[in-house]
C-alpha positions in Angstrom: 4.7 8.0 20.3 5.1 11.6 19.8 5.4 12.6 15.7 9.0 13.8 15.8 10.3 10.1 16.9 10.0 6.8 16.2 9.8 3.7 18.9 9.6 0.3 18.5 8.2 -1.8 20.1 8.1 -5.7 21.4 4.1 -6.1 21.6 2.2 -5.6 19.0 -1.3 -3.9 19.5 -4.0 -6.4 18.9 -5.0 -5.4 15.3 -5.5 -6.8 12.2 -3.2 -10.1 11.0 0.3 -9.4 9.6 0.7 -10.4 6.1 4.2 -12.2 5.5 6.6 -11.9 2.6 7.7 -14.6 0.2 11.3 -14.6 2.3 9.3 -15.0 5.8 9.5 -11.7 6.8 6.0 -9.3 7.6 5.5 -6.7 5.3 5.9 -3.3 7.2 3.6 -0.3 6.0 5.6 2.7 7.0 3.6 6.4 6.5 6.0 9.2 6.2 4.9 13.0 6.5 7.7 15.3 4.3 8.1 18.6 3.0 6.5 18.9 -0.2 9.7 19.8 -1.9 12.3 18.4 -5.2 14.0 15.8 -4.2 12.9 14.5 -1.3 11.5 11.1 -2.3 14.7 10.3 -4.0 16.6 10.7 -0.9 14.3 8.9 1.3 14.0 5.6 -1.5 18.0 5.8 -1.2 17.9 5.0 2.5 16.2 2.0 2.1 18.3 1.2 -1.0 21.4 1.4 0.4 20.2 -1.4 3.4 18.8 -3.5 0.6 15.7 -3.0 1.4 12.9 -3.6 -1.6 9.8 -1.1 -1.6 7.1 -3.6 -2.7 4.8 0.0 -3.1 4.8 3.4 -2.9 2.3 5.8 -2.8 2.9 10.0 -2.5 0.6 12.2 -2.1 -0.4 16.0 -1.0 -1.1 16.4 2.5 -4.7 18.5 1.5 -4.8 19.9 5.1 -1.4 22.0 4.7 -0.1 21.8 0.6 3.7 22.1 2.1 3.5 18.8 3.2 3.4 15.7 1.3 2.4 11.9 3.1 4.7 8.9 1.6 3.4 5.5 2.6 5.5 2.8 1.9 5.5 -1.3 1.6 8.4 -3.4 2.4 9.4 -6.3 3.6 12.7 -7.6 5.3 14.5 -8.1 8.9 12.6 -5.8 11.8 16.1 -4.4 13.1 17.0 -3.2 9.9 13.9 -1.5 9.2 14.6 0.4 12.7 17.7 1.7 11.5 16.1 2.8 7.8 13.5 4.3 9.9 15.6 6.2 12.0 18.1 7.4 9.5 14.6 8.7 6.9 13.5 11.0 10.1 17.1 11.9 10.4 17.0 13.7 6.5 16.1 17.4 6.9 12.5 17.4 5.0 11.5 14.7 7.0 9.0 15.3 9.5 8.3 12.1 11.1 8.1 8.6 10.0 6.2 5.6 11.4 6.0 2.1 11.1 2.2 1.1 11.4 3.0 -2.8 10.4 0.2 -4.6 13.6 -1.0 -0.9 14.5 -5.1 -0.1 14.0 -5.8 1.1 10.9 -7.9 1.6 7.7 -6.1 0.8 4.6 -7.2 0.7 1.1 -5.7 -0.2 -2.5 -7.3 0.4 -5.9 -7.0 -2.1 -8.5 -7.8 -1.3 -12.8 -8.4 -5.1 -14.1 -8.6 -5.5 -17.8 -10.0 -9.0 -18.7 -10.8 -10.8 -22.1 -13.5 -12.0 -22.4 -16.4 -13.5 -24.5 -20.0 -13.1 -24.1 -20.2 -16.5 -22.6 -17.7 -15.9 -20.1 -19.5 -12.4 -19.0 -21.8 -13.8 -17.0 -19.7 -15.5 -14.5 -17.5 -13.1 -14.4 -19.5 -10.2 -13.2 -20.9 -12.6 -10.6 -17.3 -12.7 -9.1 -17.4 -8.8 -9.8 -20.5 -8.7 -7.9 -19.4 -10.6 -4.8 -16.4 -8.4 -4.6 -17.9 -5.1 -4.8 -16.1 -4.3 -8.0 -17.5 -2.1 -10.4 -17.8 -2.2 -14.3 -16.0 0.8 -15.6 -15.5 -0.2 -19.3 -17.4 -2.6 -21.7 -16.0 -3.4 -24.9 -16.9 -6.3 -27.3 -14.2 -9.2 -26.2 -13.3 -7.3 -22.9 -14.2 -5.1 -20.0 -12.6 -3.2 -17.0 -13.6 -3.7 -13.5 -12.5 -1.0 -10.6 -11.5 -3.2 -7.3 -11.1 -0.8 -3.9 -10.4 -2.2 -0.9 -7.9 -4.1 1.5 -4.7 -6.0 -0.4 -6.1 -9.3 0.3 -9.2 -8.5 -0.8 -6.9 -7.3 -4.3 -5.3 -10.9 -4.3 -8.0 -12.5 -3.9 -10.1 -11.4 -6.9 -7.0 -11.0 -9.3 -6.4 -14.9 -8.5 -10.0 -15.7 -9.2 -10.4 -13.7 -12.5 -6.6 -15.1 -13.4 -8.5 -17.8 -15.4 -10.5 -15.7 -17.9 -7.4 -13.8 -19.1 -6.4 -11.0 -17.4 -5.0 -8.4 -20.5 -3.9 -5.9 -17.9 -3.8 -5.0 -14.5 -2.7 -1.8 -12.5 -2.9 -1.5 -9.0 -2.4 1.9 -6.5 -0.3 0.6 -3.8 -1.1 0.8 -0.2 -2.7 4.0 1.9 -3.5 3.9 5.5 -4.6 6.1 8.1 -4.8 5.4 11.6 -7.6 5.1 13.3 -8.4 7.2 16.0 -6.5 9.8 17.0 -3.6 8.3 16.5 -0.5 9.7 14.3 -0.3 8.5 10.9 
């Protein structure tokens, strides 16, 4: 798969286990290099608009190696042949450099989560145990709540946020998806 073009395909790589939406269909994590330029995200979120396809996340961000670029990576669920047309018609746009679907694909993928719990001093206890276990980290303390910093895959996300559900949660703020693939490979 060269960057310029996009193929899909019937097999899918032996990888990590495809997480499926609500409707039945997997979610699809597509990485997008663009032209760091005005406009562009608009354009590209009105391609999958107009096929009625939802963006469950979104995440932008300067390509560091070259600051013309910019890399969009992109959650969404909904029918496989329609996501081949979206992702056809997004490398089709003119500040579009390539696009890739990476849904069953090798890769390293990461989300941040900001939890805000209340919480008594009684409750503290057992809930920096879960904290603990999950590799979280305390990053504010405050006399009937505290902050923990999640990092890692989406499951691991769910997971904790349906654990610590039960003590309160006051607010909660999570990054969306980023992946790279591993290797060599294009992301």
């Amino acid at each position: 798969m060269t960057p310029q073009t996009f193929a899909r395909t019937t097999e899918q790589p032996a990888g990590p286990p495809v997480s499926v939406s609500a409707e039945g269909f997997p979610f699809h994590t597509i990485s997008i290099l663009v032209r760091n330029k005005p406009g562009v995200l608009v354009r590209v979120a009105l391609v999958f608009s107009r096929r009625g396809y939802n963006i469950e996340s979104l995440v932008v961000s300067p390509d560091m190696a070259n600051g013309d670029f910019s890399r969009m990576t992109i959650t969404c669920s909904g029918d496989p042949d329609t996501l081949e047309q979206i992702i056809k018609q997004v490398t089709k746009l003119v500040d579009v450099v390539h696009a890739i679907d990476h849904t069953g694909q090798a890769v390293i993928e990461a989300e941040v989560a900001l939890i805000k719990l209340r919480c008594t001093l009684s409750q503290r206890t057992e809930i920096l145990q879960i904290a603990e276990h999950y590799r979280a980290k305390v990053v504010d303390y405050a006399a009937d709540s505290l902050i923990l910093r999640v990092f890692g895959a989406s499951e691991k996300l769910d997971s904790v946020v349906a654990l610590l559900h039960p003590f309160g949660i006051a607010e909660l703020v999570r990054s969306g998806k980023i992946l790279m693939a591993r290797g060599l490979e294009t992301t």
